[in-house]
ROFI-383086 format. One record per residue (C-alpha): z, y, x. Coordinates in Angstrom, 3 decimals. Layout:
((Z,Y,X))
...
END
This chain:
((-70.490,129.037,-81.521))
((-73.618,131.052,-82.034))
((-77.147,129.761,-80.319))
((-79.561,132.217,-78.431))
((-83.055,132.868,-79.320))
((-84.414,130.947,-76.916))
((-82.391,127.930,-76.932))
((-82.677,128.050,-80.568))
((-86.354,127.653,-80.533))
((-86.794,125.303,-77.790))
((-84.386,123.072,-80.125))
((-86.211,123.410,-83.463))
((-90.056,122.927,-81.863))
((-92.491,121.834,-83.904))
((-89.826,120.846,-86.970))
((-90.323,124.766,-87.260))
((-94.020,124.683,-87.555))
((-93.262,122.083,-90.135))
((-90.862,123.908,-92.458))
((-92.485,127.126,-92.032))
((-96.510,126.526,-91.706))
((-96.990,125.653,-95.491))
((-96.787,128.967,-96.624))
((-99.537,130.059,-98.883))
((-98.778,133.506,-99.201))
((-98.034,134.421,-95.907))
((-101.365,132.852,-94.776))
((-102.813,135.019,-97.552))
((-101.315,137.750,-95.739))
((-102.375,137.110,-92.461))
((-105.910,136.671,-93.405))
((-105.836,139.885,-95.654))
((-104.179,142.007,-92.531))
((-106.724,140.241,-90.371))
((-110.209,141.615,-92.134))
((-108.216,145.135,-91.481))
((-108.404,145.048,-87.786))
((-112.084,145.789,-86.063))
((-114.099,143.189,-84.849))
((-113.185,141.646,-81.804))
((-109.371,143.238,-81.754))
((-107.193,142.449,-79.474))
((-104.101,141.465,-80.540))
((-100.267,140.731,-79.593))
((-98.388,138.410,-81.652))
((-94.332,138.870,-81.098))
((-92.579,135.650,-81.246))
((-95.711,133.588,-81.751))
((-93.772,129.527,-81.912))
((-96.651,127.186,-82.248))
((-99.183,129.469,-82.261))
((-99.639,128.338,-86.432))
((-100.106,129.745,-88.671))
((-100.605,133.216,-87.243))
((-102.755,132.863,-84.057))
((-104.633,130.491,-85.601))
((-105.950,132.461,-88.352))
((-106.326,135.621,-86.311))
((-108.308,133.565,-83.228))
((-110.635,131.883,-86.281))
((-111.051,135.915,-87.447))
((-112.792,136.186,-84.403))
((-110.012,138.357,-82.392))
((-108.458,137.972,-78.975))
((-105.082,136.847,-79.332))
((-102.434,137.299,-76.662))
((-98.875,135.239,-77.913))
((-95.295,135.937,-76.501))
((-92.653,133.879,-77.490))
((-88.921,133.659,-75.422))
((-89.109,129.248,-76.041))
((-91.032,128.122,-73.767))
((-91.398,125.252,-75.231))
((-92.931,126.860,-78.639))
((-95.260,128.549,-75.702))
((-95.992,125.567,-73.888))
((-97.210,123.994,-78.206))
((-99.106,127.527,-78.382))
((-101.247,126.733,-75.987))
((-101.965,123.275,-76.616))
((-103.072,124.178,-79.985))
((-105.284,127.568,-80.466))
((-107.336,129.237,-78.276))
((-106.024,132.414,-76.693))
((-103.374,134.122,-73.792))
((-99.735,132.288,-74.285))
((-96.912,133.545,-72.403))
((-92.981,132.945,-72.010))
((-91.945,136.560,-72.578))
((-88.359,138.149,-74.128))
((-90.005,141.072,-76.668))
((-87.264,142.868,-74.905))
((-88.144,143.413,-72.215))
((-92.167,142.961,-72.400))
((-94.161,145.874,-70.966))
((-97.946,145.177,-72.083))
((-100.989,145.542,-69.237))
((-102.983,147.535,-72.653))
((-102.781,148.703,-75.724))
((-103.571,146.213,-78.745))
((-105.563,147.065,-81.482))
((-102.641,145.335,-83.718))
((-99.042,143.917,-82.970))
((-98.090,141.105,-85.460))
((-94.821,140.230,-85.464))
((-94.476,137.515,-88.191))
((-90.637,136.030,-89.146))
((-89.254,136.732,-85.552))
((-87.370,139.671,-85.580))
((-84.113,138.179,-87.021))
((-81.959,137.450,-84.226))
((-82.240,141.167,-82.580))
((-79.153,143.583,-82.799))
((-80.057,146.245,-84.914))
((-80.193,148.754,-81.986))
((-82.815,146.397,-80.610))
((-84.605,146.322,-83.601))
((-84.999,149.959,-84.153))
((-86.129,150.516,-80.810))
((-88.704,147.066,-81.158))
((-90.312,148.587,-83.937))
((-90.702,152.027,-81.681))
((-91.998,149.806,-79.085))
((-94.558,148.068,-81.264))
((-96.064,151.384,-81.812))
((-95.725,152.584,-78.377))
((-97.818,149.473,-77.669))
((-100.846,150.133,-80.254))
((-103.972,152.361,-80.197))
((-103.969,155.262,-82.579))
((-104.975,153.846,-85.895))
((-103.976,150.310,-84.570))
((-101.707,147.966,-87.421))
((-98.391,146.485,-87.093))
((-97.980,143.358,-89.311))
((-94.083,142.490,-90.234))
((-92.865,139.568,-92.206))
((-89.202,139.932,-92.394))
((-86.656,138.909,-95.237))
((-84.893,142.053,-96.849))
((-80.926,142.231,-97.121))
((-81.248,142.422,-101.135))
((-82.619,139.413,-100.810))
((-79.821,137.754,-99.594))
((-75.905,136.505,-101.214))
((-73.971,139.245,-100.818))
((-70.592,137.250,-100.076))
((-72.360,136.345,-96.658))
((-73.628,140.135,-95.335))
((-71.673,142.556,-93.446))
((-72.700,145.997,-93.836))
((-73.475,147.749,-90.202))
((-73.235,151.293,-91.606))
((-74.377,152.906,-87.938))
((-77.712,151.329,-88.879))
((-77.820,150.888,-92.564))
((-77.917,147.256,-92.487))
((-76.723,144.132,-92.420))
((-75.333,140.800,-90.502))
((-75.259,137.619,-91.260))
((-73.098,136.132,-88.693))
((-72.555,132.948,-87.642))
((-75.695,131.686,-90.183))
((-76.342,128.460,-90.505))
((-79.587,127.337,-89.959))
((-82.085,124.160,-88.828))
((-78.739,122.659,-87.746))
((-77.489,125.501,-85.824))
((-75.477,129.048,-86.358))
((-77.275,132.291,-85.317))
((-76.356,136.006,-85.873))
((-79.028,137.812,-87.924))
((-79.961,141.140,-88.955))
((-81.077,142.190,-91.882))
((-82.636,145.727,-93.269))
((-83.440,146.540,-97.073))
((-86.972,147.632,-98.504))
((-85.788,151.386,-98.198))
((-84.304,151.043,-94.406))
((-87.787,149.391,-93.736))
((-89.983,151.977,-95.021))
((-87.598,154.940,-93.612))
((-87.762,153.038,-90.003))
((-91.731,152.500,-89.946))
((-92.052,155.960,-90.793))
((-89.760,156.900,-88.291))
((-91.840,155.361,-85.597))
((-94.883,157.381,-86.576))
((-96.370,154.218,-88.949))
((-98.111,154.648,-92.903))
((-97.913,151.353,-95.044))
((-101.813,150.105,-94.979))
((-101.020,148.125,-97.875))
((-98.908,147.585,-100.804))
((-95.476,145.486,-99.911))
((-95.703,142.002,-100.731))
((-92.693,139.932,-101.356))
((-92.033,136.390,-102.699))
((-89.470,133.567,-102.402))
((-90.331,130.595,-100.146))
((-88.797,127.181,-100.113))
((-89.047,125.660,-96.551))
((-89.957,121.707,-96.699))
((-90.224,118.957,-93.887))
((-86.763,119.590,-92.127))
((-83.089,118.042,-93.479))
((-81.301,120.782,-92.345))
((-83.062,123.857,-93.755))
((-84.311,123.686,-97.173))
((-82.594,126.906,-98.593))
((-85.496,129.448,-100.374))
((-85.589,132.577,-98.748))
((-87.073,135.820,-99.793))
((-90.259,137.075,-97.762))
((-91.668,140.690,-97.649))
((-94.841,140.913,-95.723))
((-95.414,144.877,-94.448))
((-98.531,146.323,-93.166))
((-98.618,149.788,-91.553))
((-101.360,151.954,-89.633))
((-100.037,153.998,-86.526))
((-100.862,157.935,-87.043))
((-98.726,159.541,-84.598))
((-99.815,159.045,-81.074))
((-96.597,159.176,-79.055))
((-93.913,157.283,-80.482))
((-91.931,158.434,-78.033))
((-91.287,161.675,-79.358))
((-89.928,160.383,-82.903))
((-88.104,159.483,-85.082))
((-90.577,161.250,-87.879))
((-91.086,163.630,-89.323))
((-89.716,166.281,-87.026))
((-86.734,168.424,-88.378))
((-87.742,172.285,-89.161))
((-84.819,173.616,-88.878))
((-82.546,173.039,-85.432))
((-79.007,171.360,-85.393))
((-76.251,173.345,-84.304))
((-74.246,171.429,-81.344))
((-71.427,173.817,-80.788))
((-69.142,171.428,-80.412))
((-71.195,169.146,-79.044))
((-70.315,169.367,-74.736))
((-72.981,169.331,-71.841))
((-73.937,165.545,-71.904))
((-72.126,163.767,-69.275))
((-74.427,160.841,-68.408))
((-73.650,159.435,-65.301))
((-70.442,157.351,-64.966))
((-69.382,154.232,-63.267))
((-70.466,151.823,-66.150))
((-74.051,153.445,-66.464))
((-77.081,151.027,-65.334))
((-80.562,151.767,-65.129))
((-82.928,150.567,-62.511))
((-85.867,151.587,-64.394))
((-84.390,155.350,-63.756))
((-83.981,155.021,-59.891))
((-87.766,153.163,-59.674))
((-89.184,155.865,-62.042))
((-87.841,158.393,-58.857))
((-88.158,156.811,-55.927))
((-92.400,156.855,-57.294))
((-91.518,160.536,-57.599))
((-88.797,162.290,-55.460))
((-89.700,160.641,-52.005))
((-88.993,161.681,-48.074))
((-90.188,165.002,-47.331))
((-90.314,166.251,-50.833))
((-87.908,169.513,-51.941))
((-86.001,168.115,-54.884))
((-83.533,170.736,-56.877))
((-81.425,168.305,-59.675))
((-80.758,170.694,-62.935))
((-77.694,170.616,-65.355))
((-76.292,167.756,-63.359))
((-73.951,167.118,-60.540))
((-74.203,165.338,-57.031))
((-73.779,162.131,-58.959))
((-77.419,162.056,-59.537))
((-77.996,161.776,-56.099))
((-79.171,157.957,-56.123))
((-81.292,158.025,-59.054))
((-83.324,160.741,-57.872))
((-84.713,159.098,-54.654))
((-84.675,160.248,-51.215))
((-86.417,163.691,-50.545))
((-84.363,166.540,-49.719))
((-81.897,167.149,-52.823))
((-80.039,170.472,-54.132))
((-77.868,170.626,-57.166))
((-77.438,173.300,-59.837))
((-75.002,172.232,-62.179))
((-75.315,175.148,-64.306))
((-78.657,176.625,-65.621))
((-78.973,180.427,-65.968))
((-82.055,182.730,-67.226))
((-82.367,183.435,-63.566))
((-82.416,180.343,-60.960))
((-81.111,181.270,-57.826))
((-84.105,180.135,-55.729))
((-87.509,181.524,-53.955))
((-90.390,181.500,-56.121))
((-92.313,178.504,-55.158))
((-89.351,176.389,-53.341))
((-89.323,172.668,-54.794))
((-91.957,169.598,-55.055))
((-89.781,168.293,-58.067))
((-87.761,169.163,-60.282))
((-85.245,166.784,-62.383))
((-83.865,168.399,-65.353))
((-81.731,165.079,-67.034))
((-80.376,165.522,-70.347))
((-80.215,169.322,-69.813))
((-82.317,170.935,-72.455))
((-79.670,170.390,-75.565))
((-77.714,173.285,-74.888))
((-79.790,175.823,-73.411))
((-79.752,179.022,-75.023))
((-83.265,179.908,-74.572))
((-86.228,176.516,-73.919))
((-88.886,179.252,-72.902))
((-86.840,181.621,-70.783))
((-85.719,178.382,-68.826))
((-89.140,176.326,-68.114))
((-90.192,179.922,-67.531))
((-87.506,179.827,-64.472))
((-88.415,176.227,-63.459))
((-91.736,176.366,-63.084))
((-91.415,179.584,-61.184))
((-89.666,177.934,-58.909))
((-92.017,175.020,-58.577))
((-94.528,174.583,-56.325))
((-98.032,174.905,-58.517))
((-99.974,172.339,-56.352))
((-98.675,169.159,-56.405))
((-95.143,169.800,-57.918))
((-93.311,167.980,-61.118))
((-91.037,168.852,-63.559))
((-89.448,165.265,-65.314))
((-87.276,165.922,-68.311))
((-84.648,162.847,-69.272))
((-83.472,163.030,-72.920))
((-82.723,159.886,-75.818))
((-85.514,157.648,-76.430))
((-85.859,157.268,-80.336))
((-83.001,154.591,-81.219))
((-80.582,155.184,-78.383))
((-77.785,153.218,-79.083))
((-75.049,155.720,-77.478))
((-76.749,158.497,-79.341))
((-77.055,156.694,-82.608))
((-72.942,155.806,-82.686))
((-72.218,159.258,-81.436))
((-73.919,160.954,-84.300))
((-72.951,158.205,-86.800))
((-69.220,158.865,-85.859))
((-68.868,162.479,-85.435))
((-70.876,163.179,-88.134))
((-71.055,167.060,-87.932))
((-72.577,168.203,-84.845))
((-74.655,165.933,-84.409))
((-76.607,165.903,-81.142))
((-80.103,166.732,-81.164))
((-83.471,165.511,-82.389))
((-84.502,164.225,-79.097))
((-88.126,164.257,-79.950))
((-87.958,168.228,-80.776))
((-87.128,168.901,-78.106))
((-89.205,166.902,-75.812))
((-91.956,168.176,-78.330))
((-91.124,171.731,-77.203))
((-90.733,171.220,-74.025))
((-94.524,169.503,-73.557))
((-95.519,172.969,-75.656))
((-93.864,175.731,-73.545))
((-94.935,173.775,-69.862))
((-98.796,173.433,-71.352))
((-98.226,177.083,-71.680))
((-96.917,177.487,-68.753))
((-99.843,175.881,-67.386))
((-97.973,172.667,-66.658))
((-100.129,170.715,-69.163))
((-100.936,167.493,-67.284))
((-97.873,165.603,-69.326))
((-97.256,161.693,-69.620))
((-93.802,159.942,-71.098))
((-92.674,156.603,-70.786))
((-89.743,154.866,-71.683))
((-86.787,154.281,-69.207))
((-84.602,151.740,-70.079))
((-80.769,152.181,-69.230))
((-77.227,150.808,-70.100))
((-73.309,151.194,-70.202))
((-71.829,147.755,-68.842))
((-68.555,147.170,-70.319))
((-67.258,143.500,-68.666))
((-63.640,143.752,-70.217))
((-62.836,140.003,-71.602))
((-60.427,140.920,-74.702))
((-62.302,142.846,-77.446))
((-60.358,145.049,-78.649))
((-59.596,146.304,-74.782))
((-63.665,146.241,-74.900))
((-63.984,148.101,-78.056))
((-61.105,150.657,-76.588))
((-62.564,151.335,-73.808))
((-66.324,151.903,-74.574))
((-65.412,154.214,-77.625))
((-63.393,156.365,-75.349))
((-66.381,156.146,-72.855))
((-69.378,157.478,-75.515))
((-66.585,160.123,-76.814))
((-66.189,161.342,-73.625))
((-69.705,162.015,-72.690))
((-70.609,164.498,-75.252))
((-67.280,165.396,-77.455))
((-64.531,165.562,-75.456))
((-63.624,169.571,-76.740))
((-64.261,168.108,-80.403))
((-61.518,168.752,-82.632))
((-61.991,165.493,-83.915))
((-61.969,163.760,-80.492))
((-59.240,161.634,-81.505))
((-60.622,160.477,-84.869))
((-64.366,160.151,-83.498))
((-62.626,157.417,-80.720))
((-61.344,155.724,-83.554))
((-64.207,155.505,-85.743))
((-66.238,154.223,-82.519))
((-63.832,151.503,-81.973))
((-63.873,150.265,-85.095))
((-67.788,150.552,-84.614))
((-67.801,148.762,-81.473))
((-66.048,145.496,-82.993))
((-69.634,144.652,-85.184))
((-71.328,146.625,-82.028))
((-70.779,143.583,-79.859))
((-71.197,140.994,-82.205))
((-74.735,141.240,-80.777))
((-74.600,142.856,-77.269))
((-71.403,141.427,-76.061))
((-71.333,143.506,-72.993))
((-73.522,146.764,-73.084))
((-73.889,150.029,-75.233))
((-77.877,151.036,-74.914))
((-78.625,154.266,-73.318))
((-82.999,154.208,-73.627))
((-84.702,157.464,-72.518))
((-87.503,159.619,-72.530))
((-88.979,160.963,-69.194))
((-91.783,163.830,-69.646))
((-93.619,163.871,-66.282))
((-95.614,167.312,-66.150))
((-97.832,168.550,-63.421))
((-99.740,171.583,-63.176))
((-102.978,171.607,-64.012))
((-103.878,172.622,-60.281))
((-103.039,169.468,-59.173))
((-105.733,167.702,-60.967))
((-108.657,170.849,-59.923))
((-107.440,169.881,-56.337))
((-107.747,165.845,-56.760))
((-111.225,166.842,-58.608))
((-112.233,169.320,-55.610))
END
């Protein structure tokens, strides 16, 4: 029986700070990546224990620290012990007040799934200023006994499952230098710094004395929206002829980050026309006066100037022509006061990621490029008043037996996007067999993150000006 982060934590307490603490060149590190950061920086540290020896050194460098950890007790030590803002907090989940001027996230990143872990790293950037630093200490799988890993080849990396350690067994994940550099650069991050790696022996706790290998990263954030990675953009389009309209909405899909991010925007008295999608969107896209278009042509069937907002969810893969149809949309929007929101795949989506890692050849596309062109076409359109977040969503899959689990959600992805595949058949098996090591680590959901692009017209903000 595995434990769960925060149980985990709560159990080990300060016997962790022990072990761990004593680490010479992991201080060194911290220090080193501390003189980088401007005076007075504020900064988040991910998974922060006992507050030492990170928080400590970063406080005594003169910058504001604010600490997250998911143990409350570790939080509850924290607080007692360095000077600073200490909070109970799942790095999941967190959505910062600010930006920081740097994210540490020192040794705590082990016991996310790999989606989760792609997508934190995205999130650490999404959290920094432009030019802010990201500080990882992590242990790379080639420095670990081979007879112990399973490979996760969705994600180029690799489990350790069922790991024992400080008395109890944990599933870990584990990426190599190459994944590491490849995923940091995906998230729109340049190494500040050489690597540094060495091998540390933990002391001062019975049941965890095994050395373990330690590679210390530091990376500068150069692309401003992480949002609209992974970098560096492709040049060249992928095909997706085989690839069907993108069936999103069925009765295992969760998001109430989706139906909060439209009830702010699609409320009473507001014309709302739903593109690409059926009547199924209905209650996600709030309560002002809905019509559907399932199809999108050159030439929308509606008055010049008829709707408030406009929802276009996962649409914008197959169109035959981005300009021609923003072109249509925001004819059809109202120029004072109207939006146009875009859904497409946040950078990591899980659904997305085992979709393209099974099927292989078409591969659905770059999310990013297209959001990318998208923001271009509507700023020329004069729709140039843009801002993104992230909207967190989910399949649930409940089902008790695995392999009825496995069955099931395999068939579910497949179906959204590749049903006319030739290949349908083989890409449900390959999924399946995916899904096994899939929920080793989420035992119950398939991520489904996405991007919403929120664009007004530039009209609206002369009016709120005038």
């Amino acid at each position: 029986m595995t434990i769960t982060a925060d149980s985990l934590f709560d159990e080990v307490g300060v016997s962790y700070e022990a072990a761990f603490a004593d680490n010479g060149p992991l201080c060194a590190f911290i220090h080193q990546a501390s003189k980088k950061l401007p005076p007075n920086s504020r900064v988040l540290d991910v998974g922060c224990g006992t507050g030492k020896p990170v928080a400590e050194i970063l406080v005594t460098a003169g910058h504001e620290v604010h600490g997250i950890d998911i143990s409350p007790g570790m939080v509850k030590t924290a607080a007692s012990q360095v000077r600073g803002q200490f909070e109970v907090a799942n790095m999941n989940t967190f959505q910062p007040c600010q930006f920081y001027d740097g994210v540490f996230a020192i040794l705590s990143l082990f016991q996310l799934t790999p989606g989760e872990l792609y997508s934190m790293i995205f999130r650490f950037a999404e959290w920094l200023n432009v030019g802010g630093h990201l500080a990882l200490a992590v242990t790379p799988s080639t420095g670990l006994l081979p007879e112990k890993c399973t490979y996760d080849p969705t994600w180029d990396c690799v489990w350790m499952i069922g790991k024992y350690w400080m008395g109890n067994h944990t599933n870990e994940v584990f990426c190599s230098e190459d994944a590491w550099a490849r995923l940091l650069q995906a998230a729109g991050l340049v190494l500040e710094m050489k690597p540094v790696d060495h091998i540390f022996c933990p002391v001062g706790h019975e049941n965890y004395t095994s050395p373990e290998v330690q590679l210390f990263l530091l990376t500068r954030k150069v692309e401003p929206q992480a949002l609209l990675g992974p970098y560096p953009i492709p040049l060249v389009e992928t095909p997706t002829d085989c690839v069907d309209n993108l069936k999103i909405l069925t009765d295992r899909f969760v998001s109430k980050e989706l139906k909060s991010l439209s009830d702010k925007i699609a409320v009473n008295g507001r014309k709302v026309l739903v593109l690409g999608q059926g009547d199924n969107w209905s209650q996600y896209v709030g309560c002002g006066e809905l019509q559907f278009l399932p199809k999108i042509t050159d030439n929308l069937p509606f008055a010049s100037d008829a709707f408030d907002v406009i929802f276009a969810p996962w649409t914008l893969d197959k169109l035959p022509s981005l300009n021609r149809a923003i072109k249509e949309m925001v004819r059809v929007a109202r120029r004072k006061g109207s939006q146009l929101v875009f859904l497409q795949g946040a950078p990591g989506n899980e659904a997305v990621m085992h979709l393209n890692a099974a099927a292989r050849s078409p591969r659905i596309r770059h999310q990013g490029q297209i959001l990318q062109e998208a923001a271009h076409e509507l700023t020329e359109q004069g729709f140039g008043l843009i801002s993104l977040e992230r909207v967190r969503a989910h399949y649930e899959f409940p089902e008790e037996d695995l392999p009825t689990r496995c069955s099931v959600a395999a068939e579910c992805l497949a179906g959204m996007t590749h049903r006319q595949h030739p290949n349908y058949e083989v890409i449900k098996h390959v999924l399946t067999a995916r899904m096994k090591l899939h929920f080793q680590g989420s035992a119950r959901a398939v991520g489904m993150d996405m991007v919403a692009l929120v664009a007004r017209s530039s009209d609206a903000e002369n009016c709120r000006s005038n």
